[in-house]
RONULO-249937 format. One record per residue (C-alpha): residue number from 1; residue in three letters; x, y, z. Coordinates in Angstrom, 2 decimals. Each point is the difference from the previous one (the first is absolute). Layout:
BEGIN
(NUM, 'Ala', (X, Y, Z))
...
***
This chain:
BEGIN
(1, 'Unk', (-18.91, 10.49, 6.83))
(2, 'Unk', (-0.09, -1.96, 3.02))
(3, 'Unk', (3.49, 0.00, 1.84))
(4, 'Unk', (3.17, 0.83, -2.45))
(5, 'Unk', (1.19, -1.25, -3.55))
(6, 'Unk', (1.71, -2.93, 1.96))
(7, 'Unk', (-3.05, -1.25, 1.83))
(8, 'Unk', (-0.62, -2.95, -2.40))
(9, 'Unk', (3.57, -0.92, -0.47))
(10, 'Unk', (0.67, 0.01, 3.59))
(11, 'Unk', (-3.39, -2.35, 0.46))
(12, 'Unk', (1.34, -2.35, -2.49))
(13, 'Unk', (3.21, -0.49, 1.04))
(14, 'Unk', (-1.04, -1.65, 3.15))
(15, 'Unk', (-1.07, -3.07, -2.40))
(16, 'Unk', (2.68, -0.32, -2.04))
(17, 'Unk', (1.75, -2.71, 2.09))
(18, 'Unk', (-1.20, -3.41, 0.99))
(19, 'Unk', (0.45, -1.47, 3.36))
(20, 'Unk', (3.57, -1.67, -0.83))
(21, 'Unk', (1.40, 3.39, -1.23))
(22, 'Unk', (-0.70, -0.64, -3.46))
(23, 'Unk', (-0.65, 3.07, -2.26))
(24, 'Unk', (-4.00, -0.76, -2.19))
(25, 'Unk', (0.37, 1.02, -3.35))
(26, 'Unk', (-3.84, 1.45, -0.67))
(27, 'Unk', (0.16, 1.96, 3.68))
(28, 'Unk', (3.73, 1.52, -0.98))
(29, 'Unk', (-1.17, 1.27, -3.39))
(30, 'Unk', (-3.24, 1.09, 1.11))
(31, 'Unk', (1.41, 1.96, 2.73))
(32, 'Unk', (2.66, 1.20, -2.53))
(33, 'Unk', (-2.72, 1.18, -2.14))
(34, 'Unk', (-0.77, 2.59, 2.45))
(35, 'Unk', (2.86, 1.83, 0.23))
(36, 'Unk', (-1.00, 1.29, -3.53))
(37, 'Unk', (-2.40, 2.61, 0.83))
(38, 'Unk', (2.60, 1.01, 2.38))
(39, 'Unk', (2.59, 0.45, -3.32))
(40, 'Unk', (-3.17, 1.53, -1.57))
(41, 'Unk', (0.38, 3.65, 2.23))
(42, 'Unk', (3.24, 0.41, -1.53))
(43, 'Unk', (-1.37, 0.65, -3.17))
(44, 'Unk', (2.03, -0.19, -3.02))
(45, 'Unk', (3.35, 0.07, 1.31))
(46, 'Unk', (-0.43, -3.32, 1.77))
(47, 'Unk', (-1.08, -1.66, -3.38))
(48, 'Unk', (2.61, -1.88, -0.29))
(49, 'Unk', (-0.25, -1.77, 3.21))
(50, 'Unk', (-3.72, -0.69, -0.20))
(51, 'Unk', (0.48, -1.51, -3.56))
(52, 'Unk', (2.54, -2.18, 1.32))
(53, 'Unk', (-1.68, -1.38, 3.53))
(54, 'Unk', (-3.26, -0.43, -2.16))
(55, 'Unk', (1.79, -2.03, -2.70))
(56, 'Unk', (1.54, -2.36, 2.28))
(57, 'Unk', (-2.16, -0.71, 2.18))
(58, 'Unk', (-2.38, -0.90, -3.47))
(59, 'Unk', (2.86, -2.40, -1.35))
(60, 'Unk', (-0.23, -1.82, 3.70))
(61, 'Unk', (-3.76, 0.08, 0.37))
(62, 'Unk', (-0.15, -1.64, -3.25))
(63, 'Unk', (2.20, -2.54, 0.88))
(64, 'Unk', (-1.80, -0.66, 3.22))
(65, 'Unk', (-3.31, -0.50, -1.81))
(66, 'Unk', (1.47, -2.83, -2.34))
(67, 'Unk', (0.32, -1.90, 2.95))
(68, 'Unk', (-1.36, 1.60, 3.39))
(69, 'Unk', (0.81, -3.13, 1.89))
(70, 'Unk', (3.33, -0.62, -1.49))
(71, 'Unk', (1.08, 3.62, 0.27))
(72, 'Unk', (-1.61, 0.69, 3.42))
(73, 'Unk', (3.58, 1.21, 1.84))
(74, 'Unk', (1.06, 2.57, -1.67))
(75, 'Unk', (3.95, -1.38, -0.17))
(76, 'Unk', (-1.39, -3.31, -2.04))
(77, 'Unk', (-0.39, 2.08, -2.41))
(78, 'Unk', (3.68, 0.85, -0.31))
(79, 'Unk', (0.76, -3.63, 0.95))
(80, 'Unk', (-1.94, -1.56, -3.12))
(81, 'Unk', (2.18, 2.92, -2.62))
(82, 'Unk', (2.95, -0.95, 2.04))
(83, 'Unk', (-0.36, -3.74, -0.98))
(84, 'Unk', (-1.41, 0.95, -3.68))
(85, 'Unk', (3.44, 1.84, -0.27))
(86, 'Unk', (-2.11, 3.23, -1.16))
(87, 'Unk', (-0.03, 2.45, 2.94))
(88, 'Unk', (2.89, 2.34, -1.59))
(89, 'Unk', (-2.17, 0.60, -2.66))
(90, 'Unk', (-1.25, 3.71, 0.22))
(91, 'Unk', (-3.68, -0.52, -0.27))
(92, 'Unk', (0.20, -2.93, 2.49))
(93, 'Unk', (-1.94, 0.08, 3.00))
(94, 'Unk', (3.48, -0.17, 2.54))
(95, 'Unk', (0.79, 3.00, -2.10))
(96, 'Unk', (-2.94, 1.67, 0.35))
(97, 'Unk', (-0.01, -0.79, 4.09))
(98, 'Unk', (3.33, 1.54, 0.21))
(99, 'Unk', (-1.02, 2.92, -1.76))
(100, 'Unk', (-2.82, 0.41, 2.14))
(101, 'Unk', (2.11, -0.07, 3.05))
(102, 'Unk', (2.52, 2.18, -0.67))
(103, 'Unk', (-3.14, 2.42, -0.92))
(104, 'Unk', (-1.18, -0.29, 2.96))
(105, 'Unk', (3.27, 0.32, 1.61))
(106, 'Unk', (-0.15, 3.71, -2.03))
(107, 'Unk', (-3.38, 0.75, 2.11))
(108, 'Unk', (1.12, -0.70, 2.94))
(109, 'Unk', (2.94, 1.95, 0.17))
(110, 'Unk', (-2.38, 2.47, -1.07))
(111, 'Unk', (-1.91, 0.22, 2.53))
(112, 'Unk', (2.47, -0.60, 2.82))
(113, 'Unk', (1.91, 2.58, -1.62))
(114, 'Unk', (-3.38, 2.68, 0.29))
(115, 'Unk', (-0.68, -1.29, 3.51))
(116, 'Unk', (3.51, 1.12, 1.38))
(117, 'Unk', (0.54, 2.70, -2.01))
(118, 'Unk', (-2.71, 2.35, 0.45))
(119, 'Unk', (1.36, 3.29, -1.89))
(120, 'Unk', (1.00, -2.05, -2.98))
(121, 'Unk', (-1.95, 0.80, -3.43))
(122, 'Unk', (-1.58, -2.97, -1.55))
(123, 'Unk', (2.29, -0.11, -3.01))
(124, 'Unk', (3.02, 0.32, 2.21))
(125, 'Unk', (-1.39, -3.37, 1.84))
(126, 'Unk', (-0.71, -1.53, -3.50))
(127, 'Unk', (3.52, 0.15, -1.40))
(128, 'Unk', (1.59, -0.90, 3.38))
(129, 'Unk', (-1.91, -2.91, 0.39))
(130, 'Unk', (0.29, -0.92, -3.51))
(131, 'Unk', (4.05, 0.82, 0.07))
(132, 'Unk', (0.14, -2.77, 3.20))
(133, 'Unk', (-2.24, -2.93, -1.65))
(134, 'Unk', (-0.95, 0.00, -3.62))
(135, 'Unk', (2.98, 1.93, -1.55))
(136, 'Unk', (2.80, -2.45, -0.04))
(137, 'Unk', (-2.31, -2.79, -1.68))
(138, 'Unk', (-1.46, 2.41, -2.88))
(139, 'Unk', (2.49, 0.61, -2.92))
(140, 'Unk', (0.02, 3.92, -1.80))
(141, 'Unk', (-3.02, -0.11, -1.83))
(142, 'Unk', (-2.49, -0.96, 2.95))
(143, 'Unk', (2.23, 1.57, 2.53))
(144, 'Unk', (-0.81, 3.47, -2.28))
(145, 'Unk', (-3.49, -0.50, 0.17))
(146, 'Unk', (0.02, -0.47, 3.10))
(147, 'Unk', (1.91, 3.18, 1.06))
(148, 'Unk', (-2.69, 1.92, -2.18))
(149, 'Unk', (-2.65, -1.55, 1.06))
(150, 'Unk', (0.91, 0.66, 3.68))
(151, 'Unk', (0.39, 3.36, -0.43))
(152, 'Unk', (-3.70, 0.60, -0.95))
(153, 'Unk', (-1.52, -1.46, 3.11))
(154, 'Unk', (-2.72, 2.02, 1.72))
(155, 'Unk', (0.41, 2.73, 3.28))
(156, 'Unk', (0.90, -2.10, 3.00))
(157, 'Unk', (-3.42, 1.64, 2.08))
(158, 'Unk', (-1.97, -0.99, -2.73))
(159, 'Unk', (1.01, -3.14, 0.18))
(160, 'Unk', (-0.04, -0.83, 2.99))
(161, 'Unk', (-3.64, 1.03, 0.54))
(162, 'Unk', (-1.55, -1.91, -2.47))
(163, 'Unk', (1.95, -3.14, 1.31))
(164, 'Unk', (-1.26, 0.83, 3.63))
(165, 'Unk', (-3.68, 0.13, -0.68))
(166, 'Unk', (-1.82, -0.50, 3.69))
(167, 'Unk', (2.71, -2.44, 1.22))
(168, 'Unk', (3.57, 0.78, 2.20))
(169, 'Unk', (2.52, 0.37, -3.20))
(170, 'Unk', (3.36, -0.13, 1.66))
(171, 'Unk', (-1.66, -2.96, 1.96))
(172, 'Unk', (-0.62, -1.87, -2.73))
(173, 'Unk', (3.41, 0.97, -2.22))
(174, 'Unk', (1.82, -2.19, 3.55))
(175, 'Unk', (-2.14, -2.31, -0.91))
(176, 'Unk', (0.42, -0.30, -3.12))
(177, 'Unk', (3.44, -0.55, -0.52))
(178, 'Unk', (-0.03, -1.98, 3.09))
(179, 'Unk', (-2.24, -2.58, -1.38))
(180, 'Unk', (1.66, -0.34, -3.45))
(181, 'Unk', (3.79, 0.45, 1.06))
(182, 'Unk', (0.21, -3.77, 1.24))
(183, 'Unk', (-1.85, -1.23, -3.01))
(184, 'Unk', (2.40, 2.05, -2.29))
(185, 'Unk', (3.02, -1.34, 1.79))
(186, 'Unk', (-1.24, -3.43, -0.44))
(187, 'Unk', (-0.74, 0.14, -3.63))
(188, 'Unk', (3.36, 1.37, -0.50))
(189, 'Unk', (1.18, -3.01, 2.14))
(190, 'Unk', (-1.23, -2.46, -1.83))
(191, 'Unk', (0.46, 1.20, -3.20))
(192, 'Unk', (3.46, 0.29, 0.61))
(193, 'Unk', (0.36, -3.59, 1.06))
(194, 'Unk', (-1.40, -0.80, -3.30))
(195, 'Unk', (2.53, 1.91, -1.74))
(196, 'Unk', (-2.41, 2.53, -1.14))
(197, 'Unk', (1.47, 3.36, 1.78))
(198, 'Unk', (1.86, 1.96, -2.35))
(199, 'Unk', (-2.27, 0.27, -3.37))
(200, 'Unk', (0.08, 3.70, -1.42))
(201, 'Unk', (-1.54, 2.47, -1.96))
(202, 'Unk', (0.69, 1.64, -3.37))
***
């Protein structure tokens, strides 16, 4: 593998905005799309999390290819369920952007968490990160699966030399969650001016 796990995502984020600061809805999912194999080196503890980035960025892609030129900023999306009076529903497409944020949110505390904590194990980094993003949105049930689910993630070195590959891996973890932070805060600014900020989980 050329570079590390984040190569591609770190590529595609450089597209994802046009030149008035607008965020592309085809360049944002695709380069959400690669965080995925990323998820993938957890294994089976991070099921959860891949399940859920991979399901909502389907519901938006779908959306996206009913009308690429309608739907080609990523908040008109939003915009048009805002107006149809169905973006609370749960399998709406604001829903699913939320969701996907505050995922990503998860990931990136993550991994800023393993970059300045060196001596932590990788489940200790799980549930902390989890305990500062996710937690307070997901009710018992998927807060339970969660917990388990974080407990079963692999040894931190082994880990964290498959994501490496040939490529700088701490390098590219700063980048990473210096690339999607701003995008992440936006989202979660503009969803909240919708109204659409405080949706939980069972």
């Amino acid at each position: 593998m050329e570079g590390t796990v984040f190569t591609a995502f770190l590529d595609g984020m450089a597209h994802v905005k046009n030149e008035e600061g607008e965020v592309l809805t085809k360049p944002f999912l695709d380069a959400c799309k690669h965080i995925l194999p990323v998820i993938d080196q957890f294994g089976a503890a991070m099921a959860l999390v891949k399940s859920d980035i991979g399901s909502n960025l389907s519901r938006l892609e779908s959306k996206y290819l009913s009308n690429p030129s309608e739907f080609k900023h990523l908040y008109s999306i939003v915009q048009a369920e805002v107006e149809a009076k169905t973006a609370k529903a749960s399998s709406s497409c604001t829903s699913g952007l939320l969701w996907l944020t505050r995922t990503l949110d998860f990931l990136v505390e993550l991994f800023h968490i393993l970059l300045e904590h060196s001596e932590w194990t990788m489940s200790q980094a799980c549930s902390e990160s989890y305990s500062k993003t996710l937690k307070k949105w997901h009710g018992w049930l998927t807060s339970s699966s969660f917990t388990v689910g974080m407990k079963l993630v692999p040894d931190r070195k082994k880990v964290m030399d498959v994501l490496g590959g040939t490529g700088d891996l701490n390098s590219d973890i700063e980048r990473f969650c210096t690339s999607l932070c701003p995008f992440l805060e936006e989202n979660h600014r503009f969803l909240a001016s919708v109204g659409m900020n405080n949706l939980k989980a069972s």
